[in-house]
Structure formats: C-alpha cells, structure tokens
N, C-alpha and C positions, 0 to 999 in steps of 0.2 A: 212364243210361250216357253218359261222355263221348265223344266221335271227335276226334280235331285232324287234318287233313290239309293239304295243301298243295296249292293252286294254279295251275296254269301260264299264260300265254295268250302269243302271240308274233304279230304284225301286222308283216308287209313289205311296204315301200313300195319306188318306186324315190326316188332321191335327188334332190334339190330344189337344194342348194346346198353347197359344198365351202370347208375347211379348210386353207390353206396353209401350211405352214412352209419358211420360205425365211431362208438367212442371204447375209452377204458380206462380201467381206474379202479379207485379202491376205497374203503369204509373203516376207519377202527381207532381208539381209543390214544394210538401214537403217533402223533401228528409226523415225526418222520421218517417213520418208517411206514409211515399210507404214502408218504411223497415217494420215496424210494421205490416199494412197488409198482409203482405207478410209472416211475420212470425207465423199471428194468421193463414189465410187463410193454409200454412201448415201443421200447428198442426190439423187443423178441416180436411184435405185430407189425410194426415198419419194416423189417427184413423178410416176415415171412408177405408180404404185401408187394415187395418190392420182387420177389421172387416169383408172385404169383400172374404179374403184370408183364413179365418178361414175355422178349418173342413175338409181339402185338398182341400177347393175349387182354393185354389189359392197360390202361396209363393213368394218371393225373392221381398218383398216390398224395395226397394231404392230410397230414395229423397236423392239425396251426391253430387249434384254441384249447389255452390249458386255461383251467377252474379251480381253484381251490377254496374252502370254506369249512365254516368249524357251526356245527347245531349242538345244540344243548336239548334234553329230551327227556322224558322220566319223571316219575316221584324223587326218582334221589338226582336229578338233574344230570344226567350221564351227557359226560362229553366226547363225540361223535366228528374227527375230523375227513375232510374227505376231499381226494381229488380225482380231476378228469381230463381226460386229454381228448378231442371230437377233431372228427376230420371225417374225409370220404375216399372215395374211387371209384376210376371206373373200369368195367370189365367191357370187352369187346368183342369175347367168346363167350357165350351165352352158354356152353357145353360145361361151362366149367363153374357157374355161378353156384348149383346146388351142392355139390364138391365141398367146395372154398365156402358158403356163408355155414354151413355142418359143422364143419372144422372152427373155426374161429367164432360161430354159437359153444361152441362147448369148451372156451379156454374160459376161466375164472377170470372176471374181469371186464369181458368182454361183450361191448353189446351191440347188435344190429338193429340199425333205424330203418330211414325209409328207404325202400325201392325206388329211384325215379326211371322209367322203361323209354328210354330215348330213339330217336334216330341217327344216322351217323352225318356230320358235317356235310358230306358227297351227295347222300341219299339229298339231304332237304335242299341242297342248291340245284342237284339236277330235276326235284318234282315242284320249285316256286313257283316258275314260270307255269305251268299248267294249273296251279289251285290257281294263282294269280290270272290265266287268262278265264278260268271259270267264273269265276265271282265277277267279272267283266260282263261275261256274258250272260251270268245272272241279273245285273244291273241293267244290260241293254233292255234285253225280255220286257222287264218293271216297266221299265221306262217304257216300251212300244204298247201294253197294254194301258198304259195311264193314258197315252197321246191317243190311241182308238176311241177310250171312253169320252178323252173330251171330243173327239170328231177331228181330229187333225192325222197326219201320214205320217213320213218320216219325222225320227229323231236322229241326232248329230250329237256326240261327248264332243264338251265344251271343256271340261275340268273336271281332274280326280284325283281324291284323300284318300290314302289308306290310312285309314281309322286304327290302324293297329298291326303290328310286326305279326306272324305267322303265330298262333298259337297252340300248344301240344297238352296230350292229355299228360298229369302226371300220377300215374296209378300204385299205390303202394304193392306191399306185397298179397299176393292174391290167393296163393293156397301153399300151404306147409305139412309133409309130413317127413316124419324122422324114421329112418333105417335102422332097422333092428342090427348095427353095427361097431366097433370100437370106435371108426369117425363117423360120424351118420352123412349123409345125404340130402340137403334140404329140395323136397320136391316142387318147383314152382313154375306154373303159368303165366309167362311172361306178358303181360297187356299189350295188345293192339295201342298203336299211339296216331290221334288226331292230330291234324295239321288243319288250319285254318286261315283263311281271310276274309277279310270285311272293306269291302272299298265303298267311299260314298263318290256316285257319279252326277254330274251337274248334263246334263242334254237341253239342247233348243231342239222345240218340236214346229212343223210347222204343217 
C-alpha cells in the first residue's frame, strides 16, 4: 500500500537584522526644481545611509527607482509635479535601527516603509536542516498512524517534494513612539520571524 502525507515543521527565532524601505522626494508647482530637490535631498540620504551601514553595522544600501509625474488637481486645475526616488537597506545592528529610522523620519522628504524582520544568511543555513528534519518526522508520524488505521506495521519513504523553499514571517513595523528630543528615537519591537517547511512524503506500508 501507498500513504503520501504531508509535512509540517515551523522554528521561531527572534529577529537578527531588518529590511528597510524608505523613499524621497518632493511635491510643487516647478517641475525643476521638485527634480533638483529630489536629487540634492538624495545625495544628502545616500551618504548619510552609507555612513550608517559602515563597520557591519548595516549593508545592501539601494536607492534604484526614480518616479516622476505631473497631476493636475483643483477647481482652478493646479499643476502638481512630483518626484521619488525608493530604495531600501539593511541594518544588521538592531541597537541602532530606532536611532537612524527618528533621524531620517524627521528630514523633509523622507519617508519610511516597511519593516521586513529577517534572519541572517548563517542563522537560516545552520537551523534548515533541523525544520527540514522535523517536518520529515512529522510526515513519518502521518504516515505510521494512517498504516495502523488500515491494519498494516511498518512504513518505508519511497519519495519526497518539498512543496516549497523555507518560508518567513514578514512583519511590519510593530510599535512606534517618538522621544520628546531634537532627533527623536523610534521605539520598536522587533518580530519574532517564522521559518517554515512543507514536505510531501510518498511511504510503502506493508
């Protein structure tokens, strides 16, 4: 007799290192001098990003999609041109994310997206093999109680699908308050991140 069952294992860690998406840019009536700003105000966020990353505190600085568009808007149809420049990083020092997102919430221009709360490269190659052998042995388990219900003993893995690469939660940001300060402080709880697998296993029962 065949059984095919499915899988599970899920390992939470807390989060090691974080996901930035931040863009900037600007809004107003002179189309080049919205680009201009746009482009000093970049130069001045690239540098202060590239300083912030230094030292392993942080890497993978990218500002690589610029936007520009013109809306029209109003009773008297006022013309509104605008541009953006979006990119991310990432930080590696978790001591320094509320610091640095404070600082660069409060430049004109500048705006922070999502949080994504990762693991580090290291971390997830050295815990695969262990989700990886759970969800194994969550599949054997399935399988041994299938093969009792029908009245047979052992089962033997014949073939198996992972259904799917390792998958992680991606949690935004979770709590914010601001420092009664000249730079403020962003305070944040950084998410626990799941790790997951799904194997489908084929067993002869006999």
């Amino acid at each position: 007799m065949k059984i095919t069952v499915t899988g599970n294992s899920q390992m939470t860690l807390p989060a090691e290192c974080v996901s930035v998406g931040i863009s900037a840019g600007f809004t107003g009536p002179d189309r080049a001098a919205v680009v201009a700003d746009t482009a000093a105000l970049v130069e001045r966020l690239r540098a202060r990003l590239d300083e912030a990353t230094a030292d392993g505190r942080g890497r993978d600085v990218r500002l690589s999609s610029l936007r520009t568009w013109t809306s029209v808007g109003g009773k008297r149809g006022t013309v509104r041109h605008v541009a953006e420049v979006r990119g991310s990083f990432v930080l590696d020092d978790l001591g320094v994310v509320g610091p640095l997102l404070g600082e660069l919430a409060g430049i004109d221009g500048v705006q922070i997206g999502n949080l994504d709360w990762q693991l580090t490269e290291n971390t997830l190659k050295a815990i695969q093999p262990d989700v990886l052998k759970a969800a194994f042995d969550h599949a054997v388990q399935r399988a041994e109680w299938i093969a009792a219900a029908a009245g047979l003993g052992t089962v033997e893995a014949v073939a198996v699908r992972d259904d799917a690469p390792p998958m992680f939660a991606r949690p935004m940001m979770s709590r914010a308050m601001m420092a009664d300060s000249a730079t403020p402080s962003i305070d944040l709880d950084p998410e626990d991140v799941d790790v997951s697998v799904m194997l489908s296993v084929e067993f002869s029962a006999r």
